[in-house]
C-alpha positions, 0 to 999 in steps of 0.5 A: 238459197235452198233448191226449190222444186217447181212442179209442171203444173204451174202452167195449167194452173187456173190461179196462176194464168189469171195473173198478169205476167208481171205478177206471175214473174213475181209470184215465181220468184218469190218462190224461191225467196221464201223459207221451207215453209213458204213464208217471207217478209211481206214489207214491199221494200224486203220483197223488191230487194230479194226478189229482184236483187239486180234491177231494184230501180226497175221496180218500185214497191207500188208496183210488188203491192199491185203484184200482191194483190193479184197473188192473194186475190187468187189465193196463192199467197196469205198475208198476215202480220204479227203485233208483237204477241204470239198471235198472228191475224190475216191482213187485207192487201190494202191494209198493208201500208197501214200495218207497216206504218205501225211500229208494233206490227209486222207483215208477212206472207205465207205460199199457199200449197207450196208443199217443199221439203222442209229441212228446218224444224222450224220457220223463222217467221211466226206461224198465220193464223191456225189451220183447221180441216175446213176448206176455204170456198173462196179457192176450194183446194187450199186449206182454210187457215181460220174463219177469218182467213176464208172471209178475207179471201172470199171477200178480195174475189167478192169486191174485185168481181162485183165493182167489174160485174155493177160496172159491166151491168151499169153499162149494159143498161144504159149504153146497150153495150159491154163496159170497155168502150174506149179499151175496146175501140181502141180509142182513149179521147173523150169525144168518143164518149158521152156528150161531144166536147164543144170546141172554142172558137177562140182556139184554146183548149176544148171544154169538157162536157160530162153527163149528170151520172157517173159511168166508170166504164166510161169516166165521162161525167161531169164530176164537179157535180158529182157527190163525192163521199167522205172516206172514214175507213178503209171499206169506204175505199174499196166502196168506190166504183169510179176511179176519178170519184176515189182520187177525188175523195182521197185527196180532197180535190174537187179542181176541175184541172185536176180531175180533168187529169184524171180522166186522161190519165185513167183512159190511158192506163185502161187502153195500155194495162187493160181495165182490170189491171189500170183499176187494181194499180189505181186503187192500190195507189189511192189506197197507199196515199190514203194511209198515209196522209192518215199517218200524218203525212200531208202534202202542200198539193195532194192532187198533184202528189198522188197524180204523180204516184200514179205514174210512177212506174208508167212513162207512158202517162207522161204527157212530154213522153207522147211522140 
């Protein structure tokens, strides 16, 4: 493995202190995993093996993907793939399962300024896209590496702020307060949003009571009346604002108990991750489930197989786990 010389100002480095710290570990030690050059085998599995070679069972390639996306989505790493030609093309995060699953296709990631000396001649993974003199105004300081490449990167920042700015501003609007109202209570019942939760006399479970309108910051509404849309492609995906509607459109769920799951589970990973992180995993997950029932493997229960996606790696949305 060749030396690698990591400069001071990773600390106070903007990009890199927007990362979660588990995504700025990884990022680190990818650093020392990839070539002269920057690059590496983008496939999750080669990831988690070389950048975590003594505790592969503590980490699983949901959770590089998630990693990923903070990486690309502050212009650190480019991802790209190759189709067996010698040209190359910029690949989304959310592409990636996709891309793997295709035979023909090879992903791959590069370090954006990753400025190491260079003892080969050559890499031995193929080149992204070409690099023109252009900046890219998605992360002004790195180089743009086509038009294309701009557009992708500016567009991870674009979605990823504007579903957390419409969900900020829906709030606003009709709770007079800042998206976040359970996280920043420090609650993660129901009750505390929407109508209140009418209580059987019969002692059994209470029955929930949403609102007609969805509200993502509070996941409250009724969604066995919501209008759940059909997902054709992968824009239709990132389109999506409220988490239990996408679940329920990649799956094909409308059961109540299983939306009803989501909701508890959804609180729960915003209240221990934080809403930014909880919905970036959460829509990584329903992403890589999507991908794959298209590549034809269907489950007997799509509900419960992407609800059990969803907490591997996160124990603590284990309801037997509860103290």
């Amino acid at each position: 493995m060749p030396t690698r010389l990591i400069r001071q100002g990773i600390l106070d480095s903007e990009r890199v202190n927007r990362l979660s710290i588990e995504a700025e570990l990884f990022y680190r030690r990818l650093l020392s995993v990839v070539d002269d050059y920057g690059r590496f085998d983008a496939r999750p599995t080669m990831l988690r093996v070389n950048c975590f070679p003594l505790r592969v069972d503590h980490v699983d390639n949901n959770q590089l993907v998630d990693w990923l996306s903070e990486c690309t989505a502050q212009g650190l790493i480019l991802l790209y793939a190759q189709n067996g030609s010698p040209q190359t093309q910029v690949v989304h995060v959310a592409e990636l399962w996709e891309t793997i699953a295709d035979s023909s296709k090879r992903p791959y990631l590069e370090v954006q300024d990753f400025r190491q000396k260079t003892r080969a001649k050559s890499s031995k993974f193929p080149d992204p896209p070409a690099v023109d003199s252009s900046m890219c105004p998605a992360d002004a300081g790195h180089p743009q590496h086509t038009s294309q490449t701009c557009e992708r990167q500016t567009q991870n920042i674009c979605q990823a702020d504007e579903m957390q700015m419409r969900s900020e501003a829906e709030a606003k609007s009709e709770t007079g307060v800042l998206a976040g109202g359970l996280e920043a209570e420090g609650k993660g019942e129901l009750q505390s949003a929407g109508p209140p939760v009418d209580k059987s006399k019969s002692g059994r479970r209470p029955h929930f009571e949403g609102i007609a309108k969805p509200r993502p910051d509070k996941l409250d509404a009724a969604y066995d009346k919501v209008k759940v849309p059909e997902i054709t492609e992968e824009d239709d995906i990132w389109a999506i604002r409220d988490p239990i509607i996408l679940a329920m459109a990649v799956t094909a769920d409308r059961e109540t108990q299983s939306w009803l799951g989501w909701v508890r589970m959804a609180h729960k990973l915003r209240k221990r991750l934080g809403r930014e992180q909880a919905d970036r995993r959460w829509w990584s997950v329903c992403s890589q489930f999507w991908h794959e029932v298209r590549a034809g493997e269907v489950p007997d229960n799509p509900g419960s197989t992407l609800t059990a996606s969803i907490k591997k790696g996160s124990p603590f949305l284990d309801e037997r786990n509860r103290a």
